[in-house]
Every structure is written in C-alpha cells, then in structure tokens.
C-alpha positions as CSV (number, residue, x, y, z in Angstrom):
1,X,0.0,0.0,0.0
2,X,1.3,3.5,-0.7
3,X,-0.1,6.5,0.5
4,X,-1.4,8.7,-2.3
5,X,-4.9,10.3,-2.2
6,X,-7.5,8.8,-4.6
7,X,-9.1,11.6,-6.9
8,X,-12.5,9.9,-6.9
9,X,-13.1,9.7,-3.2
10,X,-10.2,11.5,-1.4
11,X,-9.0,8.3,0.3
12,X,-5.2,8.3,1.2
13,X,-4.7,4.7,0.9
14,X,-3.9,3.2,-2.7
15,X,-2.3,-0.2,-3.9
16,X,-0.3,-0.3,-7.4
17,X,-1.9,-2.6,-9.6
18,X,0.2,-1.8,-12.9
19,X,3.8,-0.3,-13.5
20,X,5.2,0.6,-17.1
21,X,7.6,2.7,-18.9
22,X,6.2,6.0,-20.4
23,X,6.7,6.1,-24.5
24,X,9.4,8.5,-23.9
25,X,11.3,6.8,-21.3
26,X,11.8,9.5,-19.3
27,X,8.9,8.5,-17.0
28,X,7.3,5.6,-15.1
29,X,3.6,5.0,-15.8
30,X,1.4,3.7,-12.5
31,X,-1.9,2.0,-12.3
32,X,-3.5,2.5,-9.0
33,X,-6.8,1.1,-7.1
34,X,-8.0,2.8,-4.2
35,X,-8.7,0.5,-1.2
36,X,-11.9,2.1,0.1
37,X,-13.5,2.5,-3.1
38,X,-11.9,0.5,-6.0
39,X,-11.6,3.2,-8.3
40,X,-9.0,2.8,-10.9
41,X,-6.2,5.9,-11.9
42,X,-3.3,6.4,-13.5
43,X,0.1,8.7,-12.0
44,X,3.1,9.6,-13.4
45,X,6.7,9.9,-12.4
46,X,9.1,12.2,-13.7
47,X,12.8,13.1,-12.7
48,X,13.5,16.2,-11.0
49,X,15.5,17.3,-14.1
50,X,12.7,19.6,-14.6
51,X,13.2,21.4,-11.3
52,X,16.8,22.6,-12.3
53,X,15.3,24.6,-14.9
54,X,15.0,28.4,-14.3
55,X,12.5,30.5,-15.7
56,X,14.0,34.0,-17.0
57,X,10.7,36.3,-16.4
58,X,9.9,39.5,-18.2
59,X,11.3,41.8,-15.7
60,X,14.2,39.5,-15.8
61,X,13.3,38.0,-12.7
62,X,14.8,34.3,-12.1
63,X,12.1,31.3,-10.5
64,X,12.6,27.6,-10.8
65,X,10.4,26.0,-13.4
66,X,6.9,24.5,-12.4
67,X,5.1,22.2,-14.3
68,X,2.0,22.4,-11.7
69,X,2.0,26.7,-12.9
70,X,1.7,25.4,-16.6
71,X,-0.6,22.8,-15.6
72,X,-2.8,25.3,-13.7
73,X,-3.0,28.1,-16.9
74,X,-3.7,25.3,-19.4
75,X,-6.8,24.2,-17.4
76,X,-7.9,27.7,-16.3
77,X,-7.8,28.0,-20.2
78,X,-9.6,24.9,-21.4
79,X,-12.4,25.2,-18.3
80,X,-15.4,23.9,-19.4
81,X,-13.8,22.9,-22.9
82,X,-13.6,19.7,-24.3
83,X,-9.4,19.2,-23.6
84,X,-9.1,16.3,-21.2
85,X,-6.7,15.9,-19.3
86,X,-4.5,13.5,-21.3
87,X,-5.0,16.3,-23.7
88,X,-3.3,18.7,-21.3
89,X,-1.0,16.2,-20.0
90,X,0.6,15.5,-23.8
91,X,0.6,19.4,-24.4
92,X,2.8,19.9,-21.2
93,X,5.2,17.1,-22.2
94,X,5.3,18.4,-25.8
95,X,6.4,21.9,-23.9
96,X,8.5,20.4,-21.6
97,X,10.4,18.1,-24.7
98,X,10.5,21.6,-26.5
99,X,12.4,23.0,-23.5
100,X,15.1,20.4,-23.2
101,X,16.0,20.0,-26.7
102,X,16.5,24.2,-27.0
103,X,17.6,24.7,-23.4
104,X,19.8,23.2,-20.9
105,X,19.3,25.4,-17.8
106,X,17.8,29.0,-18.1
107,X,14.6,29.1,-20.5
108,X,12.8,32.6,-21.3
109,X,9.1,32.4,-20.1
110,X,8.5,33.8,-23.3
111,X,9.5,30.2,-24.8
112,X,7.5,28.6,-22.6
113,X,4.1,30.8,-23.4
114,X,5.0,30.4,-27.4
115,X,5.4,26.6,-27.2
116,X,1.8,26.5,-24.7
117,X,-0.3,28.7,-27.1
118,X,1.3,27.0,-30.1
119,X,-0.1,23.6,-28.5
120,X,-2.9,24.6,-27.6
121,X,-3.9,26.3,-30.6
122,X,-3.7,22.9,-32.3
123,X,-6.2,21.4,-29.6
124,X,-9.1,23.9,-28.8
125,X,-9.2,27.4,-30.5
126,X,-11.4,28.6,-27.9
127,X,-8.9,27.6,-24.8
128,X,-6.0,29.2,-26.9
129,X,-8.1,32.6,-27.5
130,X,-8.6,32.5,-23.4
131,X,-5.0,31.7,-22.8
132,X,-3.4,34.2,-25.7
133,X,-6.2,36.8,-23.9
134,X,-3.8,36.4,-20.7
135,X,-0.4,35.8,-22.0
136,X,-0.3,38.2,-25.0
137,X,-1.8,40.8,-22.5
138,X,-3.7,42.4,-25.4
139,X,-3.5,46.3,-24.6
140,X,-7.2,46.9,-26.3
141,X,-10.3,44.7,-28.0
142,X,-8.8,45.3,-31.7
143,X,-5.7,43.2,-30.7
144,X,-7.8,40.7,-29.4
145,X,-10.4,40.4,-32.3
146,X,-7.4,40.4,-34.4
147,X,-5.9,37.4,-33.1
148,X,-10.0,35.5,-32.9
149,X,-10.0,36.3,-36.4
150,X,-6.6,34.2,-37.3
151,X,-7.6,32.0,-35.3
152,X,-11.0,31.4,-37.5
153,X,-9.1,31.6,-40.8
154,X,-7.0,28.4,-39.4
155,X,-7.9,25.2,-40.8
156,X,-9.9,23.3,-38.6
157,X,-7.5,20.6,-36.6
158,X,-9.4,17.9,-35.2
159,X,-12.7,16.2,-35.9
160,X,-14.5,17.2,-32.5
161,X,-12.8,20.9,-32.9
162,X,-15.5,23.7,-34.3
163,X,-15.2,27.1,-35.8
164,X,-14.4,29.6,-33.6
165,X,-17.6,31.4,-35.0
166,X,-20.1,29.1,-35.9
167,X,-22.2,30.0,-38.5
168,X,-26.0,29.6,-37.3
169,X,-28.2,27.0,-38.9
C-alpha cells in the first residue's frame, strides 16, 4: 500500500496494480486502485530534471520552473472545454520536450508561453483565444479580435474541434 490520495473519493490509501515505462522513457507510468473504493487511476513519475530549470521572467526576474504553474494556466484555459486531461497532459510534455531540446538550464518564459499557445492552438481554438487573452496581455479589444480572427481563418485541426464562429443554422 502507498499512500497517495485517490481523486474519486479522497482516500489516502492506494495499492499499485500496474507499472510501465512512459513512450518517452523519461517517466514511469502507474496503475492505481483505491482500497476504500476500488476506483481505478493512473500517476506519473518524472525526474526532478525539470526542477533545475530556471525561468528567466519579463522583468528578468529568475524562478525555478513548475510544471504544476503550466498545468494550472492550461486548465484555467480549457475550463469547461472539451481538452481532457490526457490532452493537457501531452501538451505539457510536448512543452516540456520543446524545453530540453533548445535549453539546458535557463529558458525565457517567453518560450514557454510560445510553445503552450502554439499547442494549444492545435487542440481547442477557444482555450488558446482565453490563454493568448492572458499571455499576450492584449492592450485593447482590436488586438484581441485580431488574433480571434486568425484563429478562424485556421484550418480546422481535429474532428471534434469547431469554428471559432459558428455559422447559425
């Protein structure tokens, strides 16, 4: 038994039921069953490479890197979108893999918000007009109708993804 909280019921007693190599190799993929409940999750481990990263800020301020602060702005983005969270989890690892292979210690947040709004553009053009709304800090409406409008002209990406305009039937 190891003690990690289960998301369904808040329990803080789980069992590992599967353990596997993530497709990159670079983390461990765990199957876990709560004890209470039986529900059924999935966690992953990564090495604490990512922590030695600093974050070079706009006012040149220095902060270690945390995945949990891009994990938090993609969801604040994609709140009551259609992103799940595998969604958001493969757009933080396709960050994070953009990150190592152009940096080794100190990475502009600039990069960061480019490779984030350049994911999630591809995923939900709604989510990336929220988060662009934030991170581009727009300075009036014309910017930000501007960028809705390329953001329209783009091909469609996906089969679930709509129009960011839809045309009324």
């Amino acid at each position: 038994m190891t003690t990690m909280e289960c998301p369904d019921c808040g329990h803080d007693r789980t069992s590992v039921v599967d353990t596997r190599s993530g497709a990159d190799g670079t983390t461990v993929r765990r199957r876990r069953e709560c004890s209470r409940c039986s529900f059924r999750f999935t966690t992953y481990e990564r090495p604490e490479e990512a922590l030695r990263l600093v974050v070079i800020k706009k006012d040149d301020s220095r902060e270690p890197y945390s995945r949990r602060k891009v994990i938090d702005g993609l969801e604040k983005a994609c709140y009551k979108r259609k992103v799940s969270q595998d969604q958001i989890r493969n757009i933080v690892e396709a960050v994070e893999d953009a990150i190592f292979r152009n940096y080794e210690r100190d990475v502009p947040s600039s990069f960061i918000g480019d490779c984030v709004a350049s994911e999630l553009r591809k995923a939900d053009k709604i989510a990336y007009i929220r988060f662009a709304s934030v991170y581009q800090d727009y300075e009036d409406v014309e910017d930000l109708i501007h960028e809705a409008t390329d953001v329209q002209d783009a091909p469609v990406i996906g089969p679930e993804q709509k129009g960011l305009f839809a045309e009324s039937e």
